[in-house]
C-alpha positions as CSV (number, residue, x, y, z in Angstrom):
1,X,-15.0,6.5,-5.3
2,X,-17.0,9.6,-3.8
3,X,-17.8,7.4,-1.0
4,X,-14.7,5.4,-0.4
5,X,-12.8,9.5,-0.1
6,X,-15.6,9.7,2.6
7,X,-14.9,6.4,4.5
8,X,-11.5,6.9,3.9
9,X,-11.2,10.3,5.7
10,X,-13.5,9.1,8.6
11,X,-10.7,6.4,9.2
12,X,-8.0,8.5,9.4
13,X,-9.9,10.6,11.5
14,X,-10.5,7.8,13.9
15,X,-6.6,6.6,13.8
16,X,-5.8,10.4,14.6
17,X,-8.3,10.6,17.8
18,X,-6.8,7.5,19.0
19,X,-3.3,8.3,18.6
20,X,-4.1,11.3,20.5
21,X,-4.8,8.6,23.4
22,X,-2.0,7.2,23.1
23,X,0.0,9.6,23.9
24,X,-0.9,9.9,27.5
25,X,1.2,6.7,27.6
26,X,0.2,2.8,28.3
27,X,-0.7,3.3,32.1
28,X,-2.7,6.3,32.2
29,X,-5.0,4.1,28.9
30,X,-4.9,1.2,31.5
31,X,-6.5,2.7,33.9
32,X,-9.0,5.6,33.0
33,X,-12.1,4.1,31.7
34,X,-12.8,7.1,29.8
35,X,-9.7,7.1,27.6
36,X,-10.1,3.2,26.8
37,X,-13.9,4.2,26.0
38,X,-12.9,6.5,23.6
39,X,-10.1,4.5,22.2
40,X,-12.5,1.6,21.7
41,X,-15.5,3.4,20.3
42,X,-12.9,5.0,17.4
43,X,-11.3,1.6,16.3
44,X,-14.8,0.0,16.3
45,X,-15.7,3.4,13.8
46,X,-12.4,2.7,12.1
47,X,-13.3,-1.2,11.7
48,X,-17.0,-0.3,10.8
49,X,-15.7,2.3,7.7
50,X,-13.1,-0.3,6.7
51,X,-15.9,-2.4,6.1
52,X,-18.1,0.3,3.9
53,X,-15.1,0.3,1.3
54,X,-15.9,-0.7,-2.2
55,X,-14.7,-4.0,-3.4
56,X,-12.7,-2.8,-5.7
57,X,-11.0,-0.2,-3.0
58,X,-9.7,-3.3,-1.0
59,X,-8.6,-5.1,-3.9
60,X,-6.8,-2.3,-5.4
61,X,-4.8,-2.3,-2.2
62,X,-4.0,-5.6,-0.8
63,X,-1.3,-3.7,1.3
64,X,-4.1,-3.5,3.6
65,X,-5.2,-6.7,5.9
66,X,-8.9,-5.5,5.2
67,X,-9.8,-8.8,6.6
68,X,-7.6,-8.7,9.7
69,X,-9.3,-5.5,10.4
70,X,-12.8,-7.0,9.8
71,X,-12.1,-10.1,12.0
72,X,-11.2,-7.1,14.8
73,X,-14.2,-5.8,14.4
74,X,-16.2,-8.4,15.1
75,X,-14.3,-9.0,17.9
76,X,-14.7,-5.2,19.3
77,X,-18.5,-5.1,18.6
78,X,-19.2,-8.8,20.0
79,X,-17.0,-9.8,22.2
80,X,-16.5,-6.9,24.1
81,X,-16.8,-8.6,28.0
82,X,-13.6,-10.4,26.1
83,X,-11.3,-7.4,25.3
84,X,-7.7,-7.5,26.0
85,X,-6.8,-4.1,27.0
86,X,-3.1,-5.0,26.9
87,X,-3.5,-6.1,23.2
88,X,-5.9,-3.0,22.7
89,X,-2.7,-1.1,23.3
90,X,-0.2,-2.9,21.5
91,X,-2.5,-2.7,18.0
92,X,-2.8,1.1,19.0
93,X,0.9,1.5,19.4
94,X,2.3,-1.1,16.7
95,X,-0.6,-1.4,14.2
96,X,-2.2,1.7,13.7
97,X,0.8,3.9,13.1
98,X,1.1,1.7,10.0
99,X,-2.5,2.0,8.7
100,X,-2.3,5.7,9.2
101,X,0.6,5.8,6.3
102,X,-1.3,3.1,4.0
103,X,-4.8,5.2,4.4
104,X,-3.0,8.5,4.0
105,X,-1.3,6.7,0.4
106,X,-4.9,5.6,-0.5
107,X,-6.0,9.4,0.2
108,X,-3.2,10.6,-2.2
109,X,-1.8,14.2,-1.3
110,X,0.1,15.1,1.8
111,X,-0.6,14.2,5.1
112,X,-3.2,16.3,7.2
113,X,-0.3,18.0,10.0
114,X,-0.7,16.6,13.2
């Protein structure tokens, strides 16, 4: 479990870096590369430390898509000529608000403040 509080806070630190993107809105992430670097280097970390959870973390919380976010990574780390930067924004706007709240259950205790 040691490990999984590790992994765990790394993705939430991740989710908070990005979200820090995102708000600089959808057309300043469109078109500075530096932003969609940064955006894409923390949801591949995020995807990677997803995929360093025990077994028995993602079982005990199917609330998760563990293998949605797996399947992502792949994607990100693979076929990254292929990237949809339109659908990088929508996950960062409609997906990862979401995760944030399931990983920051998982934590247990309140929020980090923002």
């Amino acid at each position: 479990m040691k490990d999984d509080r590790l992994y765990i806070e790394r993705i939430l630190e991740c989710v908070d870096r990005i979200l820090d993107h995102r708000r600089e809105g959808e057309a300043v992430f469109l078109r500075c590369g530096s932003i969609q670097d940064a955006v894409l280097r923390n949801l591949q970390i995020l995807a990677e430390s997803t995929q360093r959870l025990s077994p028995e973390m993602n079982t005990a919380h199917p609330e998760v898509e563990w293998n949605e976010i797996a399947g992502f990574r792949n994607v990100l780390v693979h076929d990254f000529l292929g990237i949809d930067l339109q659908r990088i924004w929508e996950i960062v706007s409609l997906d990862l608000p979401g995760l944030k709240v399931h990983m920051e259950s998982i934590r247990g205790g309140p929020p980090a403040p923002e």
